[in-house]
N, C-alpha and C positions, 0 to 999 in steps of 0.2 A: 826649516833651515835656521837656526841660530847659531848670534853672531858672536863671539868671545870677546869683542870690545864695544864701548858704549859710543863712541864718540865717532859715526858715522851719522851723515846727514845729508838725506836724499831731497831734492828741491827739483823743480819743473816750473818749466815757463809757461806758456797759452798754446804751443805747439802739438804736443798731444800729453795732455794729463788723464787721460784713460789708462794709457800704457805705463805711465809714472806712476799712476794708483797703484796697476799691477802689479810692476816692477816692486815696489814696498810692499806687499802683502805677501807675495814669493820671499821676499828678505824678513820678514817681522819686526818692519819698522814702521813709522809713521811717516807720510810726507812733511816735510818743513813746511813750516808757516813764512809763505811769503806771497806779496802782492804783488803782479807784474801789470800795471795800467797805463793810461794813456794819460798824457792832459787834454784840455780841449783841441789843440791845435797838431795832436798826432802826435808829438812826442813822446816817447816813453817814461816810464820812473817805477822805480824797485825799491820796494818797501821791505825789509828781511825782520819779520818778525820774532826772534829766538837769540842768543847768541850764537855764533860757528866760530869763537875764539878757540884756535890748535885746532878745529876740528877736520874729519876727512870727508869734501864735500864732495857731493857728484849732481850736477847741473844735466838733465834729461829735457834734450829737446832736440827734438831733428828740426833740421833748415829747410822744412817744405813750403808749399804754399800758404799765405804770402814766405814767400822766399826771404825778402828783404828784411819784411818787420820780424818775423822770425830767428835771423841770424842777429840782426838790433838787441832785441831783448837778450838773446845769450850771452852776445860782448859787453853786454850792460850787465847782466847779474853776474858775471863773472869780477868787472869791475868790480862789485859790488862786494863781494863775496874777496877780494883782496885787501880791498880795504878794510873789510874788517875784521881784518887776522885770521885768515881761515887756515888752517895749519897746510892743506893740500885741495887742488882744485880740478878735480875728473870733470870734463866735460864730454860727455855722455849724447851724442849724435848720431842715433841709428840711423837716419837718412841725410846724407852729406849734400848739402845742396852745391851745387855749383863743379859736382864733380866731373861730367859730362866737359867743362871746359878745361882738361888737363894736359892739352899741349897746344903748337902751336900748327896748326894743318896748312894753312895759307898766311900771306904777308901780314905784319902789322896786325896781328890777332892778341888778345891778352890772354894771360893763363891767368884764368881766376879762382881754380881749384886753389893757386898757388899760394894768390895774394887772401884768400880764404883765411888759407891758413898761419899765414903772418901775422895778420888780423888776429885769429887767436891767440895766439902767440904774444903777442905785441898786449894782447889784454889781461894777462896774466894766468892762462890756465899753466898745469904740472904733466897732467895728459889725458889722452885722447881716448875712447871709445869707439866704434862705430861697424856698421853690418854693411858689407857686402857695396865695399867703395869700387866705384864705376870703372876706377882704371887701380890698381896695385899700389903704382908709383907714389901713390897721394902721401903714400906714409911716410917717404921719403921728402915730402914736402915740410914735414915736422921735425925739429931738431930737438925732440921730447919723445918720452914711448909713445905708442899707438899701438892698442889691441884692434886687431881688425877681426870682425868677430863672420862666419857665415851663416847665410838661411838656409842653405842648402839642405843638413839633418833636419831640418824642421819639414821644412816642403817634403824632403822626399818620404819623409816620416808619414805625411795625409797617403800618399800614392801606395803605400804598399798593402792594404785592402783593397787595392785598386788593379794594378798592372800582374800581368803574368808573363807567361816566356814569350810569349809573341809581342811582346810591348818593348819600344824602341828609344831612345830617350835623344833628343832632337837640338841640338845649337841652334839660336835662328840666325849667326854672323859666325865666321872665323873667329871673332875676340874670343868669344864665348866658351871656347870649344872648352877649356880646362874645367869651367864650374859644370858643364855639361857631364863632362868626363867622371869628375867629382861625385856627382849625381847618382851615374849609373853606376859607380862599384858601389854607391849602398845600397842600392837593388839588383848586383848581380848582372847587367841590360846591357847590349849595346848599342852605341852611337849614333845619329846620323846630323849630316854638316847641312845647313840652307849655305849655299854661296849666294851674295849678294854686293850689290853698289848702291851709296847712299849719295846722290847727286848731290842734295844739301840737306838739311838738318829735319828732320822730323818726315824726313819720306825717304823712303829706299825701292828697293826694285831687286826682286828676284831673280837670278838668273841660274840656279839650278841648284839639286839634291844629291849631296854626297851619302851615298850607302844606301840600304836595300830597307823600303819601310812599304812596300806592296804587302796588302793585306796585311799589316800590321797596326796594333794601339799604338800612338805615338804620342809623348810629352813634350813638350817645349818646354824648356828653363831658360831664364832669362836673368837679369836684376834690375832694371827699369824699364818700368812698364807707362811712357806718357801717353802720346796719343793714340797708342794702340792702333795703331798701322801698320806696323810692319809686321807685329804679331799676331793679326786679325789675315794679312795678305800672307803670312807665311801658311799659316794654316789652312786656307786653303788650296793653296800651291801641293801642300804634303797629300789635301783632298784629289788632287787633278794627278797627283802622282801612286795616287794608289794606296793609299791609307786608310784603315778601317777608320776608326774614330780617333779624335782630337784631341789632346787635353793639353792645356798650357798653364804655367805657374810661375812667378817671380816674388822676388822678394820687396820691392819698392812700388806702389800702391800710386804714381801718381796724380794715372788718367785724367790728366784737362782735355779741353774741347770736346772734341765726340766721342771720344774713348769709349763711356760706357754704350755708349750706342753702338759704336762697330764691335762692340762685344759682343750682346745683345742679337747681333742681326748677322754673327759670326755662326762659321760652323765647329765653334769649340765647345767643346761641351759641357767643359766645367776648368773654370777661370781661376786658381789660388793664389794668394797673395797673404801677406803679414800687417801686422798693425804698424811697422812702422813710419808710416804716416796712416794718420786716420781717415777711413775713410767717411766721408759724407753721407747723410742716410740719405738724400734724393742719387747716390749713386750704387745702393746698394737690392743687387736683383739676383733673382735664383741661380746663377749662371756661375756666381760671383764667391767663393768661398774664403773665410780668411782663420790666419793658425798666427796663436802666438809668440813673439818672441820675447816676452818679459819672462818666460824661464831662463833662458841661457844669457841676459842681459843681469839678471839677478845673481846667477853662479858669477856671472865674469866679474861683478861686482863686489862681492863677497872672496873674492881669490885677490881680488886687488886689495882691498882694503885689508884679508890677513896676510898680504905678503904670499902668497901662494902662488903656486905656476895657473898660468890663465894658458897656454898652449895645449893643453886636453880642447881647449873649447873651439881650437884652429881645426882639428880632423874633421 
């Protein structure tokens, strides 16, 4: 992939620099020289070793776990990175944290998807990047562009060595239904809905199977994957309902608590996910497959920076 101008400059925080390696080897550039450290007392400080005067910079770091220090460092290099004349400032967030809180369900709640984004906003970025945001609206939360980019071609790209006519590709909520939907016309498959109720947060409850998946493969698509509950009790709901075998895939990696364990001790049979948040080698087991997206991170970066339509990479 080469680029016809010089003066792009790709930079990463401690969030995930695997994927920001990648992302620069798919583009044929170098990562920027910069430090992102602590003092003793937890604070942060950003050291920018190069100049980025005029330059087109993109700041890659998703807001995963730690959540907090994560998103700290971004609004700090971004600072950073305004201060000293950077011509334009991409901030580059495959995993949006805090997007899960983007409206208001009950009294006296905050939307902190919203104030998120203010936050950047307020720090100086030009615009946005990011894969497969929790709720649409987010973008609307930005009064700047935002490519919202999908894993979907990616995921469903592992599955077609995989699925045949008898294979069924599976929502595990109502929200869900359109990336589901998405899904299945790149493999030709149709649908099926879990209907559910999520009493409170991080647990749900099954209450029944829209469309016919007896004796069928069936996929689950998602886009976060935390404590893997819902998608471990879906699966075998789809088991009790008559399902040949099980496969589930999303595009956000976050699994805390027991996640890998009810993976693990699930009747899924093969788990895919993306590098957008890294994962941990104590949570990495045969079960467990992951695909990149520092391809299609690097094209959307490369169409940004010449000016290019970035909308091919929305299908």
């Amino acid at each position: 992939m080469k680029l016809r101008r010089g003066d792009i400059k790709v930079f990463s925080g401690n969030a995930n620099k695997e994927l920001a390696k990648e992302i620069c080897k798919e583009l044929g550039v170098p990562c920027g020289c910069c430090e992102v450290g602590r003092f003793s007392d937890g604070e942060i400080f950003v050291n920018i070793d190069e100049t980025v005067r005029g330059a087109d910079v993109f700041i890659i770091q998703p807001t995963c776990t730690p959540v907090n220090n994560n998103l700290m460092e971004l609004l700090i290099l971004i600072d950073a990175f305004k201060r000293a004349s950077a011509g334009r400032i991409n901030a580059v967030i495959p995993y949006y944290g805090y997007a899960r809180q983007d409206r208001k369900t009950k009294a006296r709640e905050p939307i902190t998807a919203k104030l998120v984004a203010d936050l950047l906003t307020v720090a100086g970025i030009d615009r946005v990047v990011s894969m497969d945001l929790h709720a649409g609206q987010i973008q609307g939360y930005f009064n700047l562009p935002v490519d919202h980019l999908s894993g979907v071609p990616i995921l469903s790209e592992y599955f077609k060595g995989i699925v045949d006519g008898e294979t069924v590709i599976v929502s595990p909520d109502l929200g869900g239904v359109t990336r589901a939907r998405n899904f299945a016309n790149l493999l030709d498959l149709p649908i099926a809905i879990i209907e559910k109720r999520r009493p409170k947060a991080n647990v749900s409850e099954v209450m029944n199977v829209i469309g016919d998946i007896e004796g069928k493969n069936v996929v689950i698509v998602d886009d976060i994957i935390d404590t893997a509950g819902t998608i471990t009790k879906a699966a075998q709901v789809l088991k009790n309902f008559g399902a040949k075998t099980v496969y589930a895939c999303a595009t956000h990696p976050v699994l805390s608590g027991p996640a890998v364990e009810r993976i693990e001790e699930s009747v899924i049979e093969k788990f895919v996910i993306t590098d957008t948040i890294p994962l941990e080698k104590d949570k990495k087991i045969d079960k467990i497959e992951i695909v990149s997206v520092a391809p299609i991170f690097a094209e959307a970066i490369r169409r940004i920076h010449e000016n290019e339509s970035v909308s091919i990479l929305f299908d």
